[in-house]
C-alpha positions in Angstrom: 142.0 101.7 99.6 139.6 103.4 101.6 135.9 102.2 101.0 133.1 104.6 100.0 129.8 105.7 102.1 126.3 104.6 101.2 124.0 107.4 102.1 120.1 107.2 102.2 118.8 109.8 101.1 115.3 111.0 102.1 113.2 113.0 99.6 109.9 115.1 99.5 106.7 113.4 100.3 105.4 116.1 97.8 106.3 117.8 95.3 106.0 121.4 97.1 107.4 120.5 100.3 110.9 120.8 99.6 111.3 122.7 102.8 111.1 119.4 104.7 114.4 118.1 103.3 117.5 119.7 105.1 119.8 121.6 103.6 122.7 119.7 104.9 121.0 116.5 102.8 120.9 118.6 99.7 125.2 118.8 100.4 125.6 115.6 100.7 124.1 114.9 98.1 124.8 117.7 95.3 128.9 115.6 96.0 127.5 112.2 94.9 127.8 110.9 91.8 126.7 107.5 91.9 122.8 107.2 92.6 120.7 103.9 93.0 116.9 105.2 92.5 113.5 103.4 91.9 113.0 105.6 88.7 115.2 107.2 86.7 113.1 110.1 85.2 111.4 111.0 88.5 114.9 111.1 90.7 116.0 113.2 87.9 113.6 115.3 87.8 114.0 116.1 91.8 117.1 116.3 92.2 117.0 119.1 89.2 114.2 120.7 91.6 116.5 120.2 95.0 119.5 122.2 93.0 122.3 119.6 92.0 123.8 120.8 89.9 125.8 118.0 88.2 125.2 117.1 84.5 123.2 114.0 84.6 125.4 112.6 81.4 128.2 112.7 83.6 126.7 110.6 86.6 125.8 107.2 87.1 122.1 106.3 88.2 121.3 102.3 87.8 118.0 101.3 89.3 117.3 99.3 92.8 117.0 95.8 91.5 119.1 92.5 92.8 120.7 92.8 89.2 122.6 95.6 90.3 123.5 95.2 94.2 126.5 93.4 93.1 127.5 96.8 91.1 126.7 99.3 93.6 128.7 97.5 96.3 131.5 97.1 93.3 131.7 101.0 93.1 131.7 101.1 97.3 135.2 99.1 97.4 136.7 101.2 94.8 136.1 103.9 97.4 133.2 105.8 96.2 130.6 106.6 97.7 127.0 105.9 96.8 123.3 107.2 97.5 120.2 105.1 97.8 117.3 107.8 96.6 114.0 107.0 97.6 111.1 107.8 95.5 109.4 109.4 98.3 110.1 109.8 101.5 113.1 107.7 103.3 114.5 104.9 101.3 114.3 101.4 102.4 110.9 101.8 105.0 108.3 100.7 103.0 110.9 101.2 100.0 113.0 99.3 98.0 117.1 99.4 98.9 116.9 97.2 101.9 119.0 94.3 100.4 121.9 96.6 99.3 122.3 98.1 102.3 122.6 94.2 104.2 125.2 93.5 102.0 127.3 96.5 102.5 126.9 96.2 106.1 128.2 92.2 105.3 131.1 93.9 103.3 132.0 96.5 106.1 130.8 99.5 104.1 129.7 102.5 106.6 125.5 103.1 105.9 124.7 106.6 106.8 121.1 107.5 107.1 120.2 111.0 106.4 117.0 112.8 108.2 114.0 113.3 105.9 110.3 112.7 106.2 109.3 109.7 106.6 105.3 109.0 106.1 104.5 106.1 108.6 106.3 107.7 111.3 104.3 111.4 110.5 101.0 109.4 110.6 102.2 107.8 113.6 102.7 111.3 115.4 99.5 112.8 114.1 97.6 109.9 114.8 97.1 109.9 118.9 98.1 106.4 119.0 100.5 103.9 120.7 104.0 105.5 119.5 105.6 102.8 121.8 104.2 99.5 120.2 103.7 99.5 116.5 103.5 97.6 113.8 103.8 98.3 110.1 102.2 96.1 107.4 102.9 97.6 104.2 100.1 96.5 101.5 97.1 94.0 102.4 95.8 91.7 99.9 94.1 92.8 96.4 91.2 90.7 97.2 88.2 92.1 99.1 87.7 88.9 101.0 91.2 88.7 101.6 91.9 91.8 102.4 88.4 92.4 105.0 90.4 89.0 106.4 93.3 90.9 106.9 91.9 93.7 108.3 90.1 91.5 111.3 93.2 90.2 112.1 95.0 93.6 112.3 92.5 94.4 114.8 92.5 90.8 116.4 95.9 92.2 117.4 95.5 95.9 118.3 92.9 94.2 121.0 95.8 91.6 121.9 98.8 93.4 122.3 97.8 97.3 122.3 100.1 97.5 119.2 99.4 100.2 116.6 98.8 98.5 113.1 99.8 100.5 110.4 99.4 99.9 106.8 99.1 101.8 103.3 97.5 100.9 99.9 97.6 101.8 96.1 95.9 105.1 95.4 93.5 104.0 93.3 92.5 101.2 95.5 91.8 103.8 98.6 88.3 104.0 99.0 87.7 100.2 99.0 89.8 100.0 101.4 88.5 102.2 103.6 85.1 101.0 102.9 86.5 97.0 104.1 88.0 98.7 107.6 84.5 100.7 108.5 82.7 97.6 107.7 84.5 94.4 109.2 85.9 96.6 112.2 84.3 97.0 115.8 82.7 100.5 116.0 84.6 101.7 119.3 87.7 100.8 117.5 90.0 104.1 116.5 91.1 104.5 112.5 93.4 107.4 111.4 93.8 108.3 108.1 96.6 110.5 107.1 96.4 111.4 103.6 99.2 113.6 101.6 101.2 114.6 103.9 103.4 117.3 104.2 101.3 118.8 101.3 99.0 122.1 101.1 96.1 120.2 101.4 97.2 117.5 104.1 94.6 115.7 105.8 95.0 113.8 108.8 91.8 112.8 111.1 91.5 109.9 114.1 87.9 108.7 114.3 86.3 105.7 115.5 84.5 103.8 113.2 81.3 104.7 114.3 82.1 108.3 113.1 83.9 107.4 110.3 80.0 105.5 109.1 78.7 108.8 109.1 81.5 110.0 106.7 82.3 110.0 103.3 85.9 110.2 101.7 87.1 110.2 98.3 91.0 109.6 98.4 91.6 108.0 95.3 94.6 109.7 93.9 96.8 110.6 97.0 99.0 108.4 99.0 97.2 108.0 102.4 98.2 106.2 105.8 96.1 104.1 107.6 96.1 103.2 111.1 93.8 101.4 114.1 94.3 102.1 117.2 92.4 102.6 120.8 
């Protein structure tokens, strides 16, 4: 028996940008009928908004946890095929789905990406950085001290190598964050922050933290990408 496709598919970094999805993805997708998803109510509630137009009694959609790898690769030999659907943006970068897609590449099962926006890689464009060496982070520590640690050492490393350090937090937890980088970070050194993207009110600046000083943000309920650079 043939063995079924895992797709990953992309989806909108927010809510009004559905125009950044393709409309080949939106195919793809609208023939699946097996879904692996962070949440149930919010991958409902866009695909609804991307037009599928399957009943959602009649589907399957289990959520991304090792519980149910061992199912999802279970529906993949019975030859059917399967989509990973991220929460926002592209599944498994800085998303969850990474360990189904290692085993299906263990059982021989055929993973096919589909295009989408992807928030680290936008930042990266918009940022005037490195594009060549980078390296992405994901959370720092809760911790002030911890995290103003963490920060040092990101930039112990932009000096070192010339890499692009990348890295995101919670919402809520934004402006301490930023507050920790303009105040354990060199002032010549470059930050970007690249806040909602791909929405109406997208926000995307590169200063260094001299300038950023003499600034002050309030970005405590969007997702935002933070960068250092030179």
């Amino acid at each position: 028996m043939p063995k079924g496709n895992i797709y990953l598919v992309p989806t909108v970094l927010h809510e009004e940008a559905l125009h950044t999805i393709p409309n080949y993805v939106h195919e793809i997708t609208e023939a699946i009928e097996i879904f692996f998803v962070e949440d149930e109510r919010t991958a409902r509630r866009y695909l609804r908004k991307s037009g599928y137009k399957k009943s959602f009694e009649e589907i399957i959609m289990l959520r991304i946890d090792e519980q149910n790898i061992s199912e999802c690769i279970h529906y993949l030999l019975q030859g059917k095929d399967v989509a990973i659907l991220s929460e926002a943006g592209v599944p498994t970068v800085a998303d969850p789905g990474a360990d189904i897609v290692k085993l299906a590449h263990q059982t021989d099962i055929r993973v096919i990406p589909l295009i989408g926006p992807s928030s680290v890689l936008l930042a990266l464009m918009a940022s005037g950085f490195n594009g060549q060496q980078f390296s992405f982070k994901g959370y720092l520590p809760i911790k002030s001290a911890e995290r103003k640690a963490a920060i040092k050492q990101l930039e112990q490393k932009l000096l070192q190598t010339g890499e692009t350090q990348i890295f995101i937090e919670t919402p809520y937890r934004n402006n301490a964050l930023i507050e920790d980088v303009i105040e354990v970070c060199n002032n010549s050194t470059l930050f970007c922050i690249a806040a909602n993207l791909t929405g109406p009110d997208e926000y995307v600046k590169t200063k260094s933290i001299a300038e950023w000083k003499q600034q002050k943000l309030h970005l405590e309920k969007i997702p935002v990408i933070f960068l250092l650079g030179n």
